[in-house]
N, CA, C and O atoms as a Tinker XYZ file with bonds, in Angstrom:
   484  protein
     1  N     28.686000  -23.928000   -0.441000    73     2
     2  CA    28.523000  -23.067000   -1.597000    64     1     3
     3  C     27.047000  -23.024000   -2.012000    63     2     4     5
     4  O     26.302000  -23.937000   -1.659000    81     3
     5  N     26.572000  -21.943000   -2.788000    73     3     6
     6  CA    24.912000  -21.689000   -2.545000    64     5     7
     7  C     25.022000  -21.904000   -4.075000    63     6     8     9
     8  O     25.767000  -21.334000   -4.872000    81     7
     9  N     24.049000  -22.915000   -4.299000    73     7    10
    10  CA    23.382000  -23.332000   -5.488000    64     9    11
    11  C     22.323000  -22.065000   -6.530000    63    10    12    13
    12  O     21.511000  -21.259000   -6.078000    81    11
    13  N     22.697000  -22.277000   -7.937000    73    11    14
    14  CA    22.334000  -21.150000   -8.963000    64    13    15
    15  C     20.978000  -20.634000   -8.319000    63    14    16    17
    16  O     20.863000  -19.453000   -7.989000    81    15
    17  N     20.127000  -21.400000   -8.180000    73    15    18
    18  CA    18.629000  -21.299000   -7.694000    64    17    19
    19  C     18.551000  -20.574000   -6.424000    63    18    20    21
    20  O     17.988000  -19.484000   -6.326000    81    19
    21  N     19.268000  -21.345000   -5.196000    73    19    22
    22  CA    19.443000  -20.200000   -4.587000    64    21    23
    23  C     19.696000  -18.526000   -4.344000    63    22    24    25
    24  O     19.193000  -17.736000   -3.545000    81    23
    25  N     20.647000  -18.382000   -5.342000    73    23    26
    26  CA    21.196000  -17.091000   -5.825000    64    25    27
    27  C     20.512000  -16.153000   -5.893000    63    26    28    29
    28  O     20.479000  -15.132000   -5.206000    81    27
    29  N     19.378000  -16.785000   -7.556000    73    27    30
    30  CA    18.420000  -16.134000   -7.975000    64    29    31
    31  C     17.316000  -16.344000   -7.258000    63    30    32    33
    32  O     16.351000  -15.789000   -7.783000    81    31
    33  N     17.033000  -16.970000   -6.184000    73    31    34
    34  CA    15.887000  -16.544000   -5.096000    64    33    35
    35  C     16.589000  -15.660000   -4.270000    63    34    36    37
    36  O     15.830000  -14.893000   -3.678000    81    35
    37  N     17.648000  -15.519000   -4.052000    73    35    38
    38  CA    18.189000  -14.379000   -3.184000    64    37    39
    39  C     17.826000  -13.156000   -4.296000    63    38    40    41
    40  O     16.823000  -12.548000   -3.920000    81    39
    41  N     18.110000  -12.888000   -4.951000    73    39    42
    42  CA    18.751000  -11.808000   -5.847000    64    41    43
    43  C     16.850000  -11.268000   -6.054000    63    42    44    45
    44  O     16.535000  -10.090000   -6.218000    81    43
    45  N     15.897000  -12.348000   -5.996000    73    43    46
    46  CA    14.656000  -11.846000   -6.863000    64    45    47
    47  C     13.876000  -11.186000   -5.220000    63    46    48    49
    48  O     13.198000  -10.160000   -5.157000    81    47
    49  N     14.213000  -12.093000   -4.048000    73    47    50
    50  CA    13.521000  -11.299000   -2.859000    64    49    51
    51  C     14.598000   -9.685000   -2.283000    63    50    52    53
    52  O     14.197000   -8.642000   -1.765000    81    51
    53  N     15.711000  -10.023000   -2.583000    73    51    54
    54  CA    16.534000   -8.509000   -2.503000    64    53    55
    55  C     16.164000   -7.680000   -3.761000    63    54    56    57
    56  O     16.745000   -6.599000   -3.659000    81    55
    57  N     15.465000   -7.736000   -4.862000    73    55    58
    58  CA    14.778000   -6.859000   -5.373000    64    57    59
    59  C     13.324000   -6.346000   -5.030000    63    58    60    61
    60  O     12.915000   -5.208000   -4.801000    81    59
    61  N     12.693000   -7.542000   -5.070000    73    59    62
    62  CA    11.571000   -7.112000   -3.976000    64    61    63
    63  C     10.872000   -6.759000   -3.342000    63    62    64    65
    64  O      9.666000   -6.515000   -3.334000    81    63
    65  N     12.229000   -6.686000   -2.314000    73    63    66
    66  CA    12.332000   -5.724000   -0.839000    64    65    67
    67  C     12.597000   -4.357000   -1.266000    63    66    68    69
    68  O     11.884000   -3.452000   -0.833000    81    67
    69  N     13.633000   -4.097000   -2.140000    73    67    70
    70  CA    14.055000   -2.925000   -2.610000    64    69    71
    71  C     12.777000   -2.294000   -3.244000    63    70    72    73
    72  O     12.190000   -1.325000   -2.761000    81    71
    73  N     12.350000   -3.068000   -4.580000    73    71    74
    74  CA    10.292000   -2.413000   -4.711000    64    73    75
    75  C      9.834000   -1.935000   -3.817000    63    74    76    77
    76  O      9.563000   -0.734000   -3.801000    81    75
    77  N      9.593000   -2.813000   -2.719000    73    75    78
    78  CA     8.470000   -2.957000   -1.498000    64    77    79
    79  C      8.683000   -1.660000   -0.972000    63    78    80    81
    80  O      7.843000   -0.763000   -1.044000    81    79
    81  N     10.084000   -1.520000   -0.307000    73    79    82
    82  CA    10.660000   -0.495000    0.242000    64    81    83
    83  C     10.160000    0.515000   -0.726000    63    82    84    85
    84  O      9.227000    1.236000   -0.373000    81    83
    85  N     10.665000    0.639000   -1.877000    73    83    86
    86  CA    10.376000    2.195000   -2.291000    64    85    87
    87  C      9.158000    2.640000   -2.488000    63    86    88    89
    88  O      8.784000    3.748000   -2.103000    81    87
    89  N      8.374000    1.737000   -3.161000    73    87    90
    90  CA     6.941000    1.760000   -3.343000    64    89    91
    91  C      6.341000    2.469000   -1.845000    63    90    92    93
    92  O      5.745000    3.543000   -1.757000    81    91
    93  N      6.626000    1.703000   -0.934000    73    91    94
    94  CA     5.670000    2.303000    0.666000    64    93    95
    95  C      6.633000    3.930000    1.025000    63    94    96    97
    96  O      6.062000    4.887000    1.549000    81    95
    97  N      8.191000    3.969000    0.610000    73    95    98
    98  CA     8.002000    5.285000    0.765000    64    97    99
    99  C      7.601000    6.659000   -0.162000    63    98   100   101
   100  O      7.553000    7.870000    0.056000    81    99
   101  N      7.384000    5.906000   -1.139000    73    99   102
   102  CA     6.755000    6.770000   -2.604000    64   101   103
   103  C      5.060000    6.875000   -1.595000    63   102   104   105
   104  O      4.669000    8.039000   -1.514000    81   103
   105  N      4.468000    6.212000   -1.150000    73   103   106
   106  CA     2.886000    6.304000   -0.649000    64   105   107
   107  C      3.007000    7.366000    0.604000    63   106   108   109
   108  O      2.188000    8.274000    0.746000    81   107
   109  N      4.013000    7.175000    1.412000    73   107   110
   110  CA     4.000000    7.985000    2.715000    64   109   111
   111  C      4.409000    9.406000    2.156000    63   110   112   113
   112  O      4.014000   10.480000    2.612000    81   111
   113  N      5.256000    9.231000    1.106000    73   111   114
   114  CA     5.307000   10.810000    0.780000    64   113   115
   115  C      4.425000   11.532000    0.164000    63   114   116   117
   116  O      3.883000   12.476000    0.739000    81   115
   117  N      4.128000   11.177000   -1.185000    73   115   118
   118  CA     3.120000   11.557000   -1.587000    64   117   119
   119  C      1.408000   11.816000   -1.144000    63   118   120   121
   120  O      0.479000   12.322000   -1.774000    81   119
   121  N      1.533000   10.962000    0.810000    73   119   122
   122  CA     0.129000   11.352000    1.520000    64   121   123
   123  C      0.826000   12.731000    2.058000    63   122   124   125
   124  O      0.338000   13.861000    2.037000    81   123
   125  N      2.325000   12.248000    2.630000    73   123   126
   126  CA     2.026000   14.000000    3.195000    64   125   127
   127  C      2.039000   15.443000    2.189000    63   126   128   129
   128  O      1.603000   16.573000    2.405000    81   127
   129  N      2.769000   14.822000    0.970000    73   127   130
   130  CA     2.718000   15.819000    0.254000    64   129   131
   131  C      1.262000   16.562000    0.371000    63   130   132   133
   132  O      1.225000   17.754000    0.676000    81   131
   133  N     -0.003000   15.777000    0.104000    73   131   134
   134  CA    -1.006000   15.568000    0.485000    64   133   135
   135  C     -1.501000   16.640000    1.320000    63   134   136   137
   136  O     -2.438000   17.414000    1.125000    81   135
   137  N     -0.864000   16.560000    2.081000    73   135   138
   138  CA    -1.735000   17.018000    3.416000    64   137   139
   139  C     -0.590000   18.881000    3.505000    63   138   140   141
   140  O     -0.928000   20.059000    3.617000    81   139
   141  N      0.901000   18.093000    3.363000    73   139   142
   142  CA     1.794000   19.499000    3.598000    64   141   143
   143  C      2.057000   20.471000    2.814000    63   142   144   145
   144  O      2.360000   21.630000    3.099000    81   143
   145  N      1.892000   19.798000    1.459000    73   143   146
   146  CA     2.567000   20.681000    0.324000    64   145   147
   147  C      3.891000   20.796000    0.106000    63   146   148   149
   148  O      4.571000   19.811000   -0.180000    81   147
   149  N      4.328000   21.856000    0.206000    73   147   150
   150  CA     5.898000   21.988000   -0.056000    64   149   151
   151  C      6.725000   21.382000    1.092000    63   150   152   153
   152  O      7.865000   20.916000    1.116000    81   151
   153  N      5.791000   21.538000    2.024000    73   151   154
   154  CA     6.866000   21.409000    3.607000    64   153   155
   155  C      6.781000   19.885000    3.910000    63   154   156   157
   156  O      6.913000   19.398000    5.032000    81   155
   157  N      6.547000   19.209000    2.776000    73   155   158
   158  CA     6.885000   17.434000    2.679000    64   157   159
   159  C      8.111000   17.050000    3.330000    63   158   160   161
   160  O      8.852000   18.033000    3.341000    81   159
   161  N      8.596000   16.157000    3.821000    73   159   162
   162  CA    10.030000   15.459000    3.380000    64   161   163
   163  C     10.249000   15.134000    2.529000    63   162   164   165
   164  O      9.545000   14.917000    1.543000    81   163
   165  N     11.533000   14.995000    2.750000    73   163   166
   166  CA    11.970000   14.150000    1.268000    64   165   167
   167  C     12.020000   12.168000    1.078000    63   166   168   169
   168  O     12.535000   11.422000    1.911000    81   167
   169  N     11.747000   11.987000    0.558000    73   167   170
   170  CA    12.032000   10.582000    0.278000    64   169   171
   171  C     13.221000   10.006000    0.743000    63   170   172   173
   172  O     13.220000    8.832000    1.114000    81   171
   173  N     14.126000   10.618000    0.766000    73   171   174
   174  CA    15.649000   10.049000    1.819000    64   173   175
   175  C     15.438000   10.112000    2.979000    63   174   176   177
   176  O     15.664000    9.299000    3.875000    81   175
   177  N     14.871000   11.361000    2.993000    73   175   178
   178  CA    14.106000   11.204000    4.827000    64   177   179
   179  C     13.385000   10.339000    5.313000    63   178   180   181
   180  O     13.529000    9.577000    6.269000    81   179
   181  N     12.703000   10.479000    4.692000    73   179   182
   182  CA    11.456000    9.411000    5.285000    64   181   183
   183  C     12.672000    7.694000    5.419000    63   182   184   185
   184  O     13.058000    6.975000    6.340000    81   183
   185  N     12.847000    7.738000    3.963000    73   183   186
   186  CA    13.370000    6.046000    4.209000    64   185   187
   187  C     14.265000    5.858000    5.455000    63   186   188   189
   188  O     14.218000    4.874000    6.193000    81   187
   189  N     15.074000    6.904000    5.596000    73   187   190
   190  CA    15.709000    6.724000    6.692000    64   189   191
   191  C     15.953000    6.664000    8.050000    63   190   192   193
   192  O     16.873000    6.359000    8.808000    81   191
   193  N     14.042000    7.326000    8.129000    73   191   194
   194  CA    14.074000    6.984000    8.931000    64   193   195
   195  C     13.134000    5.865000    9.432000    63   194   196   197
   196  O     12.828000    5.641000   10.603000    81   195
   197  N     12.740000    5.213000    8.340000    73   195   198
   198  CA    12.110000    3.647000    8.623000    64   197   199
   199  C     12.934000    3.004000    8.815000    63   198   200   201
   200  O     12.717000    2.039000    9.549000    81   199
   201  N     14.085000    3.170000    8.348000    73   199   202
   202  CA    14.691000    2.258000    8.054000    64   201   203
   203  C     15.658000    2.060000   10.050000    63   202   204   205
   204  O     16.182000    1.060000   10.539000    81   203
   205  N     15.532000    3.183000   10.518000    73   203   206
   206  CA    16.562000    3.426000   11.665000    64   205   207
   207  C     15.402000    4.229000   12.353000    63   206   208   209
   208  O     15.622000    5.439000   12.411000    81   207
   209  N     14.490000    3.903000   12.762000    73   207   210
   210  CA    13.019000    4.566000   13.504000    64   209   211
   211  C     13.731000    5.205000   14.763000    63   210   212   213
   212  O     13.713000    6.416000   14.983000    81   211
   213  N     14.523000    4.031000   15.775000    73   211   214
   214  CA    15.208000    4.729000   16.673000    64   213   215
   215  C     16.146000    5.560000   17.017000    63   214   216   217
   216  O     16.509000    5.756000   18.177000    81   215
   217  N     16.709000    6.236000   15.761000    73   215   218
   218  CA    17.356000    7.185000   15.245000    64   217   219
   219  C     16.470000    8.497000   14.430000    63   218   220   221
   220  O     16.375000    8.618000   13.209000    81   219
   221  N     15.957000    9.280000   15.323000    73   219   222
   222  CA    15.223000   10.081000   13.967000    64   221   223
   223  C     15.828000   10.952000   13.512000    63   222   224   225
   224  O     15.327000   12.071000   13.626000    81   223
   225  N     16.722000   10.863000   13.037000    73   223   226
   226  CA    17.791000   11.425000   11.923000    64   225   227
   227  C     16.871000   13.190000   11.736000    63   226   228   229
   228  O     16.417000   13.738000   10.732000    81   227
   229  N     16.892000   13.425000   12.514000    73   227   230
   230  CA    17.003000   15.061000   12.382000    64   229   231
   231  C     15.182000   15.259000   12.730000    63   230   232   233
   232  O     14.818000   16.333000   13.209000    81   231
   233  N     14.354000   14.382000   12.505000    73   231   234
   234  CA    12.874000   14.496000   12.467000    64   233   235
   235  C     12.270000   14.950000   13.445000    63   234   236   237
   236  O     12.614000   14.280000   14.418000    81   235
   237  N     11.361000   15.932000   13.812000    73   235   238
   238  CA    10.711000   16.115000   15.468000    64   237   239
   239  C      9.948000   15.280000   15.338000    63   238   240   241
   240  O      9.865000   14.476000   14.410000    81   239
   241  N      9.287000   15.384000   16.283000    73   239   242
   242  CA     7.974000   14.687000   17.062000    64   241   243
   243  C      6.675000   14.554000   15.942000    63   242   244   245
   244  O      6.143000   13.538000   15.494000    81   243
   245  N      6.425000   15.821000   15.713000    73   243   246
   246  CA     5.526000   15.884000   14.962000    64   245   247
   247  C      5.871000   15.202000   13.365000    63   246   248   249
   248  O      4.982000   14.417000   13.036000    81   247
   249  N      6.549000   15.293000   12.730000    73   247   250
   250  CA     7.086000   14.428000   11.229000    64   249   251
   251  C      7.437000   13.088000   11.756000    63   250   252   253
   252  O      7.294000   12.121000   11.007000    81   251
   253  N      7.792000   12.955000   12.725000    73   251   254
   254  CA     7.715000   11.510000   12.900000    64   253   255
   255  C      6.218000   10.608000   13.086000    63   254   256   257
   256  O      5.924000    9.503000   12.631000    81   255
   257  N      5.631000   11.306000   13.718000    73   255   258
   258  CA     3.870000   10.999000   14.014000    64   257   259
   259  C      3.393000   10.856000   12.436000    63   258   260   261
   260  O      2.584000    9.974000   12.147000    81   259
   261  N      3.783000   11.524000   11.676000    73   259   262
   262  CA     3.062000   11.656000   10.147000    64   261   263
   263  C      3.639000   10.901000    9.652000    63   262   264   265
   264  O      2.852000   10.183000    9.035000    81   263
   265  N      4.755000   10.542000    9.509000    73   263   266
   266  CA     5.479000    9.095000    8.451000    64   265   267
   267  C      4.934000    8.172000    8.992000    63   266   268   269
   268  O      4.610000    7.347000    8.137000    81   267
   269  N      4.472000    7.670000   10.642000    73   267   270
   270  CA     4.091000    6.655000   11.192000    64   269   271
   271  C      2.508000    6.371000   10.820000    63   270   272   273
   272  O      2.027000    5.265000   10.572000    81   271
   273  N      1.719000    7.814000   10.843000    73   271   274
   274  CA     0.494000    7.560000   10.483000    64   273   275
   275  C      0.304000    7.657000    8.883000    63   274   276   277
   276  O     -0.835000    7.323000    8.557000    81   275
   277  N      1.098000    8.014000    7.849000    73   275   278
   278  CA     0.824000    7.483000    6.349000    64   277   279
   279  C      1.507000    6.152000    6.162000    63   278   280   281
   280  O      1.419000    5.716000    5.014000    81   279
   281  N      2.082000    5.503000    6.914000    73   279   282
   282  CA     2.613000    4.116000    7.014000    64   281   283
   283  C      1.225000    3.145000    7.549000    63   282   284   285
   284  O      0.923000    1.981000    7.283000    81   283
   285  N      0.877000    3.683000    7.996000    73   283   286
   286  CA    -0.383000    3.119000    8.393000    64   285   287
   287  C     -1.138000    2.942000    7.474000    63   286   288   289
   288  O     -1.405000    1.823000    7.035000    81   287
   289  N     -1.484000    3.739000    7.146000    73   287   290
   290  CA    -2.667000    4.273000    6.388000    64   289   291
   291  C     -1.829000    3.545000    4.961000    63   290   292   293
   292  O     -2.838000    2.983000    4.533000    81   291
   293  N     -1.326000    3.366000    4.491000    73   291   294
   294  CA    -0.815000    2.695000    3.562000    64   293   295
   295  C     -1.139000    0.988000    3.676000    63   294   296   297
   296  O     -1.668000    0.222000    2.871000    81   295
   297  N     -0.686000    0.812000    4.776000    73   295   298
   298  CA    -1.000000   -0.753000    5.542000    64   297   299
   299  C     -2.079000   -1.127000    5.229000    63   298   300   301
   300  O     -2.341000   -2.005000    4.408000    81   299
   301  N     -3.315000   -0.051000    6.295000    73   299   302
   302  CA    -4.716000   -0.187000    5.799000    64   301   303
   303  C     -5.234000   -0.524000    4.507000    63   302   304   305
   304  O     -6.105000   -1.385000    4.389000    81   303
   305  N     -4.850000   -0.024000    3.721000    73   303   306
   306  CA    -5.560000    0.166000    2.396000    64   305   307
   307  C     -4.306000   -1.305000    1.704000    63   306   308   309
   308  O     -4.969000   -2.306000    1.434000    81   307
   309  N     -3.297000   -1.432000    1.525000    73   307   310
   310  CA    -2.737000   -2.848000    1.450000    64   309   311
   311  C     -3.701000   -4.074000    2.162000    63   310   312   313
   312  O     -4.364000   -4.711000    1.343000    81   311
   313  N     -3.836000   -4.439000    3.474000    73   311   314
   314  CA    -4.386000   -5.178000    4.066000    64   313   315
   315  C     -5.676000   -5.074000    3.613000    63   314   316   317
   316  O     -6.182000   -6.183000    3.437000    81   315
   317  N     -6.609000   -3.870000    3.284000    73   315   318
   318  CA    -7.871000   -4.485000    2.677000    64   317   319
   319  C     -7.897000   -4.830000    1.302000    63   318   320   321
   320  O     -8.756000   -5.486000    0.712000    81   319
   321  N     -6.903000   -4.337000    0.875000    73   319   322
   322  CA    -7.138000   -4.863000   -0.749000    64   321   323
   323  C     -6.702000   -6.357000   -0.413000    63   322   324   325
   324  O     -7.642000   -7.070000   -0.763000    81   323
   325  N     -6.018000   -6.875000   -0.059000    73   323   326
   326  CA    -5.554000   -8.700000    0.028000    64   325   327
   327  C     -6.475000   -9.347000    0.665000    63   326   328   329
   328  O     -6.690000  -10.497000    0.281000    81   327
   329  N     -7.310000   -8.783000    1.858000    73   327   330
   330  CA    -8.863000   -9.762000    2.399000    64   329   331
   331  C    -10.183000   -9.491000    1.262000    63   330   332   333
   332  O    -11.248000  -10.066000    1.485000    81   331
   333  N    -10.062000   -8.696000    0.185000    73   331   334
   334  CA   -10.859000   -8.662000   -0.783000    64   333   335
   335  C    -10.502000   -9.069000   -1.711000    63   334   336   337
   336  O    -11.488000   -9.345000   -2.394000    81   335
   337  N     -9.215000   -9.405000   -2.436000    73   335   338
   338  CA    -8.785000  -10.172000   -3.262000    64   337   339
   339  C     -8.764000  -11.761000   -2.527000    63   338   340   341
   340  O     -8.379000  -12.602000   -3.339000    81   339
   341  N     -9.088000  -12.317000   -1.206000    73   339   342
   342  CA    -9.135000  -13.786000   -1.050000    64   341   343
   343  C    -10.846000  -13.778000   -0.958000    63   342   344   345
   344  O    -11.558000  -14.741000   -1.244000    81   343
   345  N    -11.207000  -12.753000   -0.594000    73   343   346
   346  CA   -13.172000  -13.198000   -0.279000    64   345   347
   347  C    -13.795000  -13.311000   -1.895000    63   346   348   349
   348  O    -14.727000  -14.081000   -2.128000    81   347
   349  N    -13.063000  -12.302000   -3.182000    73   347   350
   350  CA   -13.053000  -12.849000   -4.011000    64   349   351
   351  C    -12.976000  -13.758000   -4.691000    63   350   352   353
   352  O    -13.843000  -14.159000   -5.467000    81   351
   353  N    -11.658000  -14.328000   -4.444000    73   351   354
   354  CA   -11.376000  -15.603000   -5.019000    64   353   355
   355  C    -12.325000  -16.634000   -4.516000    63   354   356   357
   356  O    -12.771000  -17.433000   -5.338000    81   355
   357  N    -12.759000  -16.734000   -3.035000    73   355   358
   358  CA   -13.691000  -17.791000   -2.510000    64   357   359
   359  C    -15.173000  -17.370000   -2.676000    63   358   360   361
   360  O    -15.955000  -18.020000   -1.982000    81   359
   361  N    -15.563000  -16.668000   -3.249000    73   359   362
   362  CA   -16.908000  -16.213000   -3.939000    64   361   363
   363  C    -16.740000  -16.469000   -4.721000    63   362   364   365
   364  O    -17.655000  -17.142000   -5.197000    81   363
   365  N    -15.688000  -16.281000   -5.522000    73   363   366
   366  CA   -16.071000  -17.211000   -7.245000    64   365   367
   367  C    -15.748000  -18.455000   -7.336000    63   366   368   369
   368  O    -16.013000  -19.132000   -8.329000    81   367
   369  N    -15.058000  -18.948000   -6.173000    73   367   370
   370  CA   -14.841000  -20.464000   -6.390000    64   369   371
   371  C    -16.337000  -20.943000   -5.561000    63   370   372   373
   372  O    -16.589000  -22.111000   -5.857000    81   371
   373  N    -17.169000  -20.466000   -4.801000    73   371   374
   374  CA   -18.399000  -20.641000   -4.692000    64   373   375
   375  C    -19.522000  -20.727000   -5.666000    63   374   376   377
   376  O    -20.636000  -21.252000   -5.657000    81   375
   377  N    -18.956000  -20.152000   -6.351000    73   375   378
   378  CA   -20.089000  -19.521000   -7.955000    64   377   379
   379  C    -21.026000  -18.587000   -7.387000    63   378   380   381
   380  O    -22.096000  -18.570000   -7.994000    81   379
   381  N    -20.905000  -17.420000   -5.922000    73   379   382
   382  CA   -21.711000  -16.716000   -5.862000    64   381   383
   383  C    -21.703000  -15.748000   -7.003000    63   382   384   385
   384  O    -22.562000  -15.357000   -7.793000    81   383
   385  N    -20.089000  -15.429000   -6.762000    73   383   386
   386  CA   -19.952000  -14.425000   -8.386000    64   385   387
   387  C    -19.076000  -14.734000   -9.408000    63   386   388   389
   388  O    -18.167000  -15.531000   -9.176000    81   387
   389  N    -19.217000  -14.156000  -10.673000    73   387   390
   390  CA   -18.919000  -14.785000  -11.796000    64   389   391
   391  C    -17.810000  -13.561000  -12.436000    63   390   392   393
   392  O    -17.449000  -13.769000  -13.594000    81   391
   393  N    -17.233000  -12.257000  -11.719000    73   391   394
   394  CA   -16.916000  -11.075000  -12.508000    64   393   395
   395  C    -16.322000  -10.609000  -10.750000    63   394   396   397
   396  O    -16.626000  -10.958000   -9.610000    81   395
   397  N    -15.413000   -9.719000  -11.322000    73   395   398
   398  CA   -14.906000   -8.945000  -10.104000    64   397   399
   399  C    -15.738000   -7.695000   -9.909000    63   398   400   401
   400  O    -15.601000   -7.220000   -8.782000    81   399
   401  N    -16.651000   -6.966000  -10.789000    73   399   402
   402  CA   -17.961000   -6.111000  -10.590000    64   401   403
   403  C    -18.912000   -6.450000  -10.160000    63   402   404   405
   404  O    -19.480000   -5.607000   -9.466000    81   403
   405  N    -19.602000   -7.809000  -10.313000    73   403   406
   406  CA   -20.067000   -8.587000   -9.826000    64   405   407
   407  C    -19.978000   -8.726000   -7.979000    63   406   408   409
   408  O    -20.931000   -8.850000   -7.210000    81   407
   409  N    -18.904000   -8.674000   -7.733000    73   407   410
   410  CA   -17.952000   -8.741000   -6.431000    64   409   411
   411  C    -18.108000   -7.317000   -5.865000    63   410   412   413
   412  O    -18.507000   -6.985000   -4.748000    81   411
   413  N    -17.679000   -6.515000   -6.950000    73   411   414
   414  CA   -17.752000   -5.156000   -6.145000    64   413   415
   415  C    -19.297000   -4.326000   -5.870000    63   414   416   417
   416  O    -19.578000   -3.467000   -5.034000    81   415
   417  N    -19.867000   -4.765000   -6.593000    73   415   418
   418  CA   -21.331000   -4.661000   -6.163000    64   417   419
   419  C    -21.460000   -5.605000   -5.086000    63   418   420   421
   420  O    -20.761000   -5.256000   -4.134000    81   419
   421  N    -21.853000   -6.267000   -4.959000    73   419   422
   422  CA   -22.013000   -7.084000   -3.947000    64   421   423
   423  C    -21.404000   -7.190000   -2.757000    63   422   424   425
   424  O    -21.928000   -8.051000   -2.050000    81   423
   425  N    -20.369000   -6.560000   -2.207000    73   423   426
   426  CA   -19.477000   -6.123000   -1.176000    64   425   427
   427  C    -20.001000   -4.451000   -1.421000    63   426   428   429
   428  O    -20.466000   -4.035000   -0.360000    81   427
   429  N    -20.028000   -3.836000   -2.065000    73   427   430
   430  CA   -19.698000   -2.428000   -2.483000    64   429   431
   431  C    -20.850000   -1.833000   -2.729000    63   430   432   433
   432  O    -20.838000   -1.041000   -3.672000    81   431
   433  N    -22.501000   -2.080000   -1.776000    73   431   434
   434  CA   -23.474000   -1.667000   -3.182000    64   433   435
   435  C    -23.417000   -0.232000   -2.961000    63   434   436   437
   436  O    -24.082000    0.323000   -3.836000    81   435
   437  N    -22.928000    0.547000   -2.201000    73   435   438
   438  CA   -23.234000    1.916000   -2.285000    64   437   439
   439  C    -22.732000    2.582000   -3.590000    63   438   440   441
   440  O    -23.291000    3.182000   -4.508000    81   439
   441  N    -21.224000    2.173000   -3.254000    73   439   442
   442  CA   -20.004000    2.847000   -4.087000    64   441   443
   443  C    -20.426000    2.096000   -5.493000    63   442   444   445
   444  O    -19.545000    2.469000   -6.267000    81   443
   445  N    -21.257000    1.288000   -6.176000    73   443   446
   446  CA   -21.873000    0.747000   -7.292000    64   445   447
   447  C    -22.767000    1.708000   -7.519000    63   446   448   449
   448  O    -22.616000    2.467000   -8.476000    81   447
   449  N    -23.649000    1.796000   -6.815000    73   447   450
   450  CA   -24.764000    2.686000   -6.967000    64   449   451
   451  C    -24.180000    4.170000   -7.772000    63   450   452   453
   452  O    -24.552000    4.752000   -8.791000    81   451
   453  N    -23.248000    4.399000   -6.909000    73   451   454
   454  CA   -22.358000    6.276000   -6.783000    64   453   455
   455  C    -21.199000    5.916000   -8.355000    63   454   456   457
   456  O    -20.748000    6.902000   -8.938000    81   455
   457  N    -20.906000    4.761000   -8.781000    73   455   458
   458  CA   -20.385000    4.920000   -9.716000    64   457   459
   459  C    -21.556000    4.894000  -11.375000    63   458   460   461
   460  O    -21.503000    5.285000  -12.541000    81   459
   461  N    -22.524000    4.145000  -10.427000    73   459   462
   462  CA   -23.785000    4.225000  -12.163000    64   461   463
   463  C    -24.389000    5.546000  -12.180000    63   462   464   465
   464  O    -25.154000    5.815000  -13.107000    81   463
   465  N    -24.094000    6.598000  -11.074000    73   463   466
   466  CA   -25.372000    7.374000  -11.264000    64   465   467
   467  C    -24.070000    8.312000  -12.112000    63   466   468   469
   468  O    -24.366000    8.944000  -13.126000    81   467
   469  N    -22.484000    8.313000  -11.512000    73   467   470
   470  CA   -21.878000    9.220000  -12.238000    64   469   471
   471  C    -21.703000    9.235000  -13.743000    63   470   472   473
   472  O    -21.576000   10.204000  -14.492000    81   471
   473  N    -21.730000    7.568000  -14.092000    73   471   474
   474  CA   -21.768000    7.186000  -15.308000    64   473   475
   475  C    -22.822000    7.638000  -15.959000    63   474   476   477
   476  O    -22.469000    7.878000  -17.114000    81   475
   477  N    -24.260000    7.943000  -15.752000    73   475   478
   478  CA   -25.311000    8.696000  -15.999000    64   477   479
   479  C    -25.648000    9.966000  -16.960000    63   478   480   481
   480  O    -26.217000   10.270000  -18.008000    81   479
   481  N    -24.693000   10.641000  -15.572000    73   479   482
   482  CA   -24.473000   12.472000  -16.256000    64   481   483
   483  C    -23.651000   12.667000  -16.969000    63   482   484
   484  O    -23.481000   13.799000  -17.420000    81   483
C-alpha cells in the first residue's frame, strides 16, 4: 500500500507533467501560429501528435517537420535559459557579480548596450 507522501509526490509530478505538457504545446503553437497564421494547428493536434509521433494522426510531412522544429526551438531557448541560470548562480557565488543585470551585462554586453540606448530615446 503507497504511503500519504507517496501519493502526493505522485499526484504533484502527474500535475507537472500535465503543466509541462501543455505549456510546450501552448509554445509550438503559438511559433507556428507565428509563422502560419490561420493555417496553425490546433493544440489537440499538435499534442497528439507528440504524444503518438509514430502515428501522425492525419499530419503530412510538412506539419510534422514544423511541430518537430518549434519543439526544438522551444528546447533551445529552455536549455539556455537553465545553463544561464547555473553560470549565474556560480558567478555570484564567486562574487564576480552581485545582481542578475550585472550578469546580463556581462554575458550580454551587446544586448545591454541595445537596451540603454533604447532606454535613451
Amino acid at each position: 500500500m503507497m504511503k500519504k507522501t507517496e501519493k502526493g509526490e505522485n499526484l504533484l509530478l502527474q500535475v507537472l507533467k500535465e503543466m509541462t505538457q501543455g505549456e510546450t504545446v501552448d509554445c509550438i503553437v503559438q511559433g507556428m501560429r507565428d509563422r502560419l497564421g490561420e493555417n496553425a494547428l490546433a493544440a489537440e493536434e499538435v499534442r497528439m501528435y507528440l504524444l503518438k509521433p509514430d502515428d501522425s494522426g492525419g499530419l503530412d510531412v510538412q506539419q510534422r517537420a514544423l511541430v518537430m522544429d518549434q519543439l526544438l526551438e522551444c528546447v533551445e531557448v529552455n536549455f539556455r535559459t537553465i545553463c544561464d541560470l547555473i553560470r549565474y548562480r556560480h558567478f555570484k557565488a564567486a562574487g564576480l557579480v552581485s545582481s542578475v543585470e550585472e550578469f546580463l551585462v556581462l554575458i550580454h554586453p551587446d544586448e545591454a548596450a541595445d537596451s540603454k540606448e533604447e532606454k535613451a530615446t
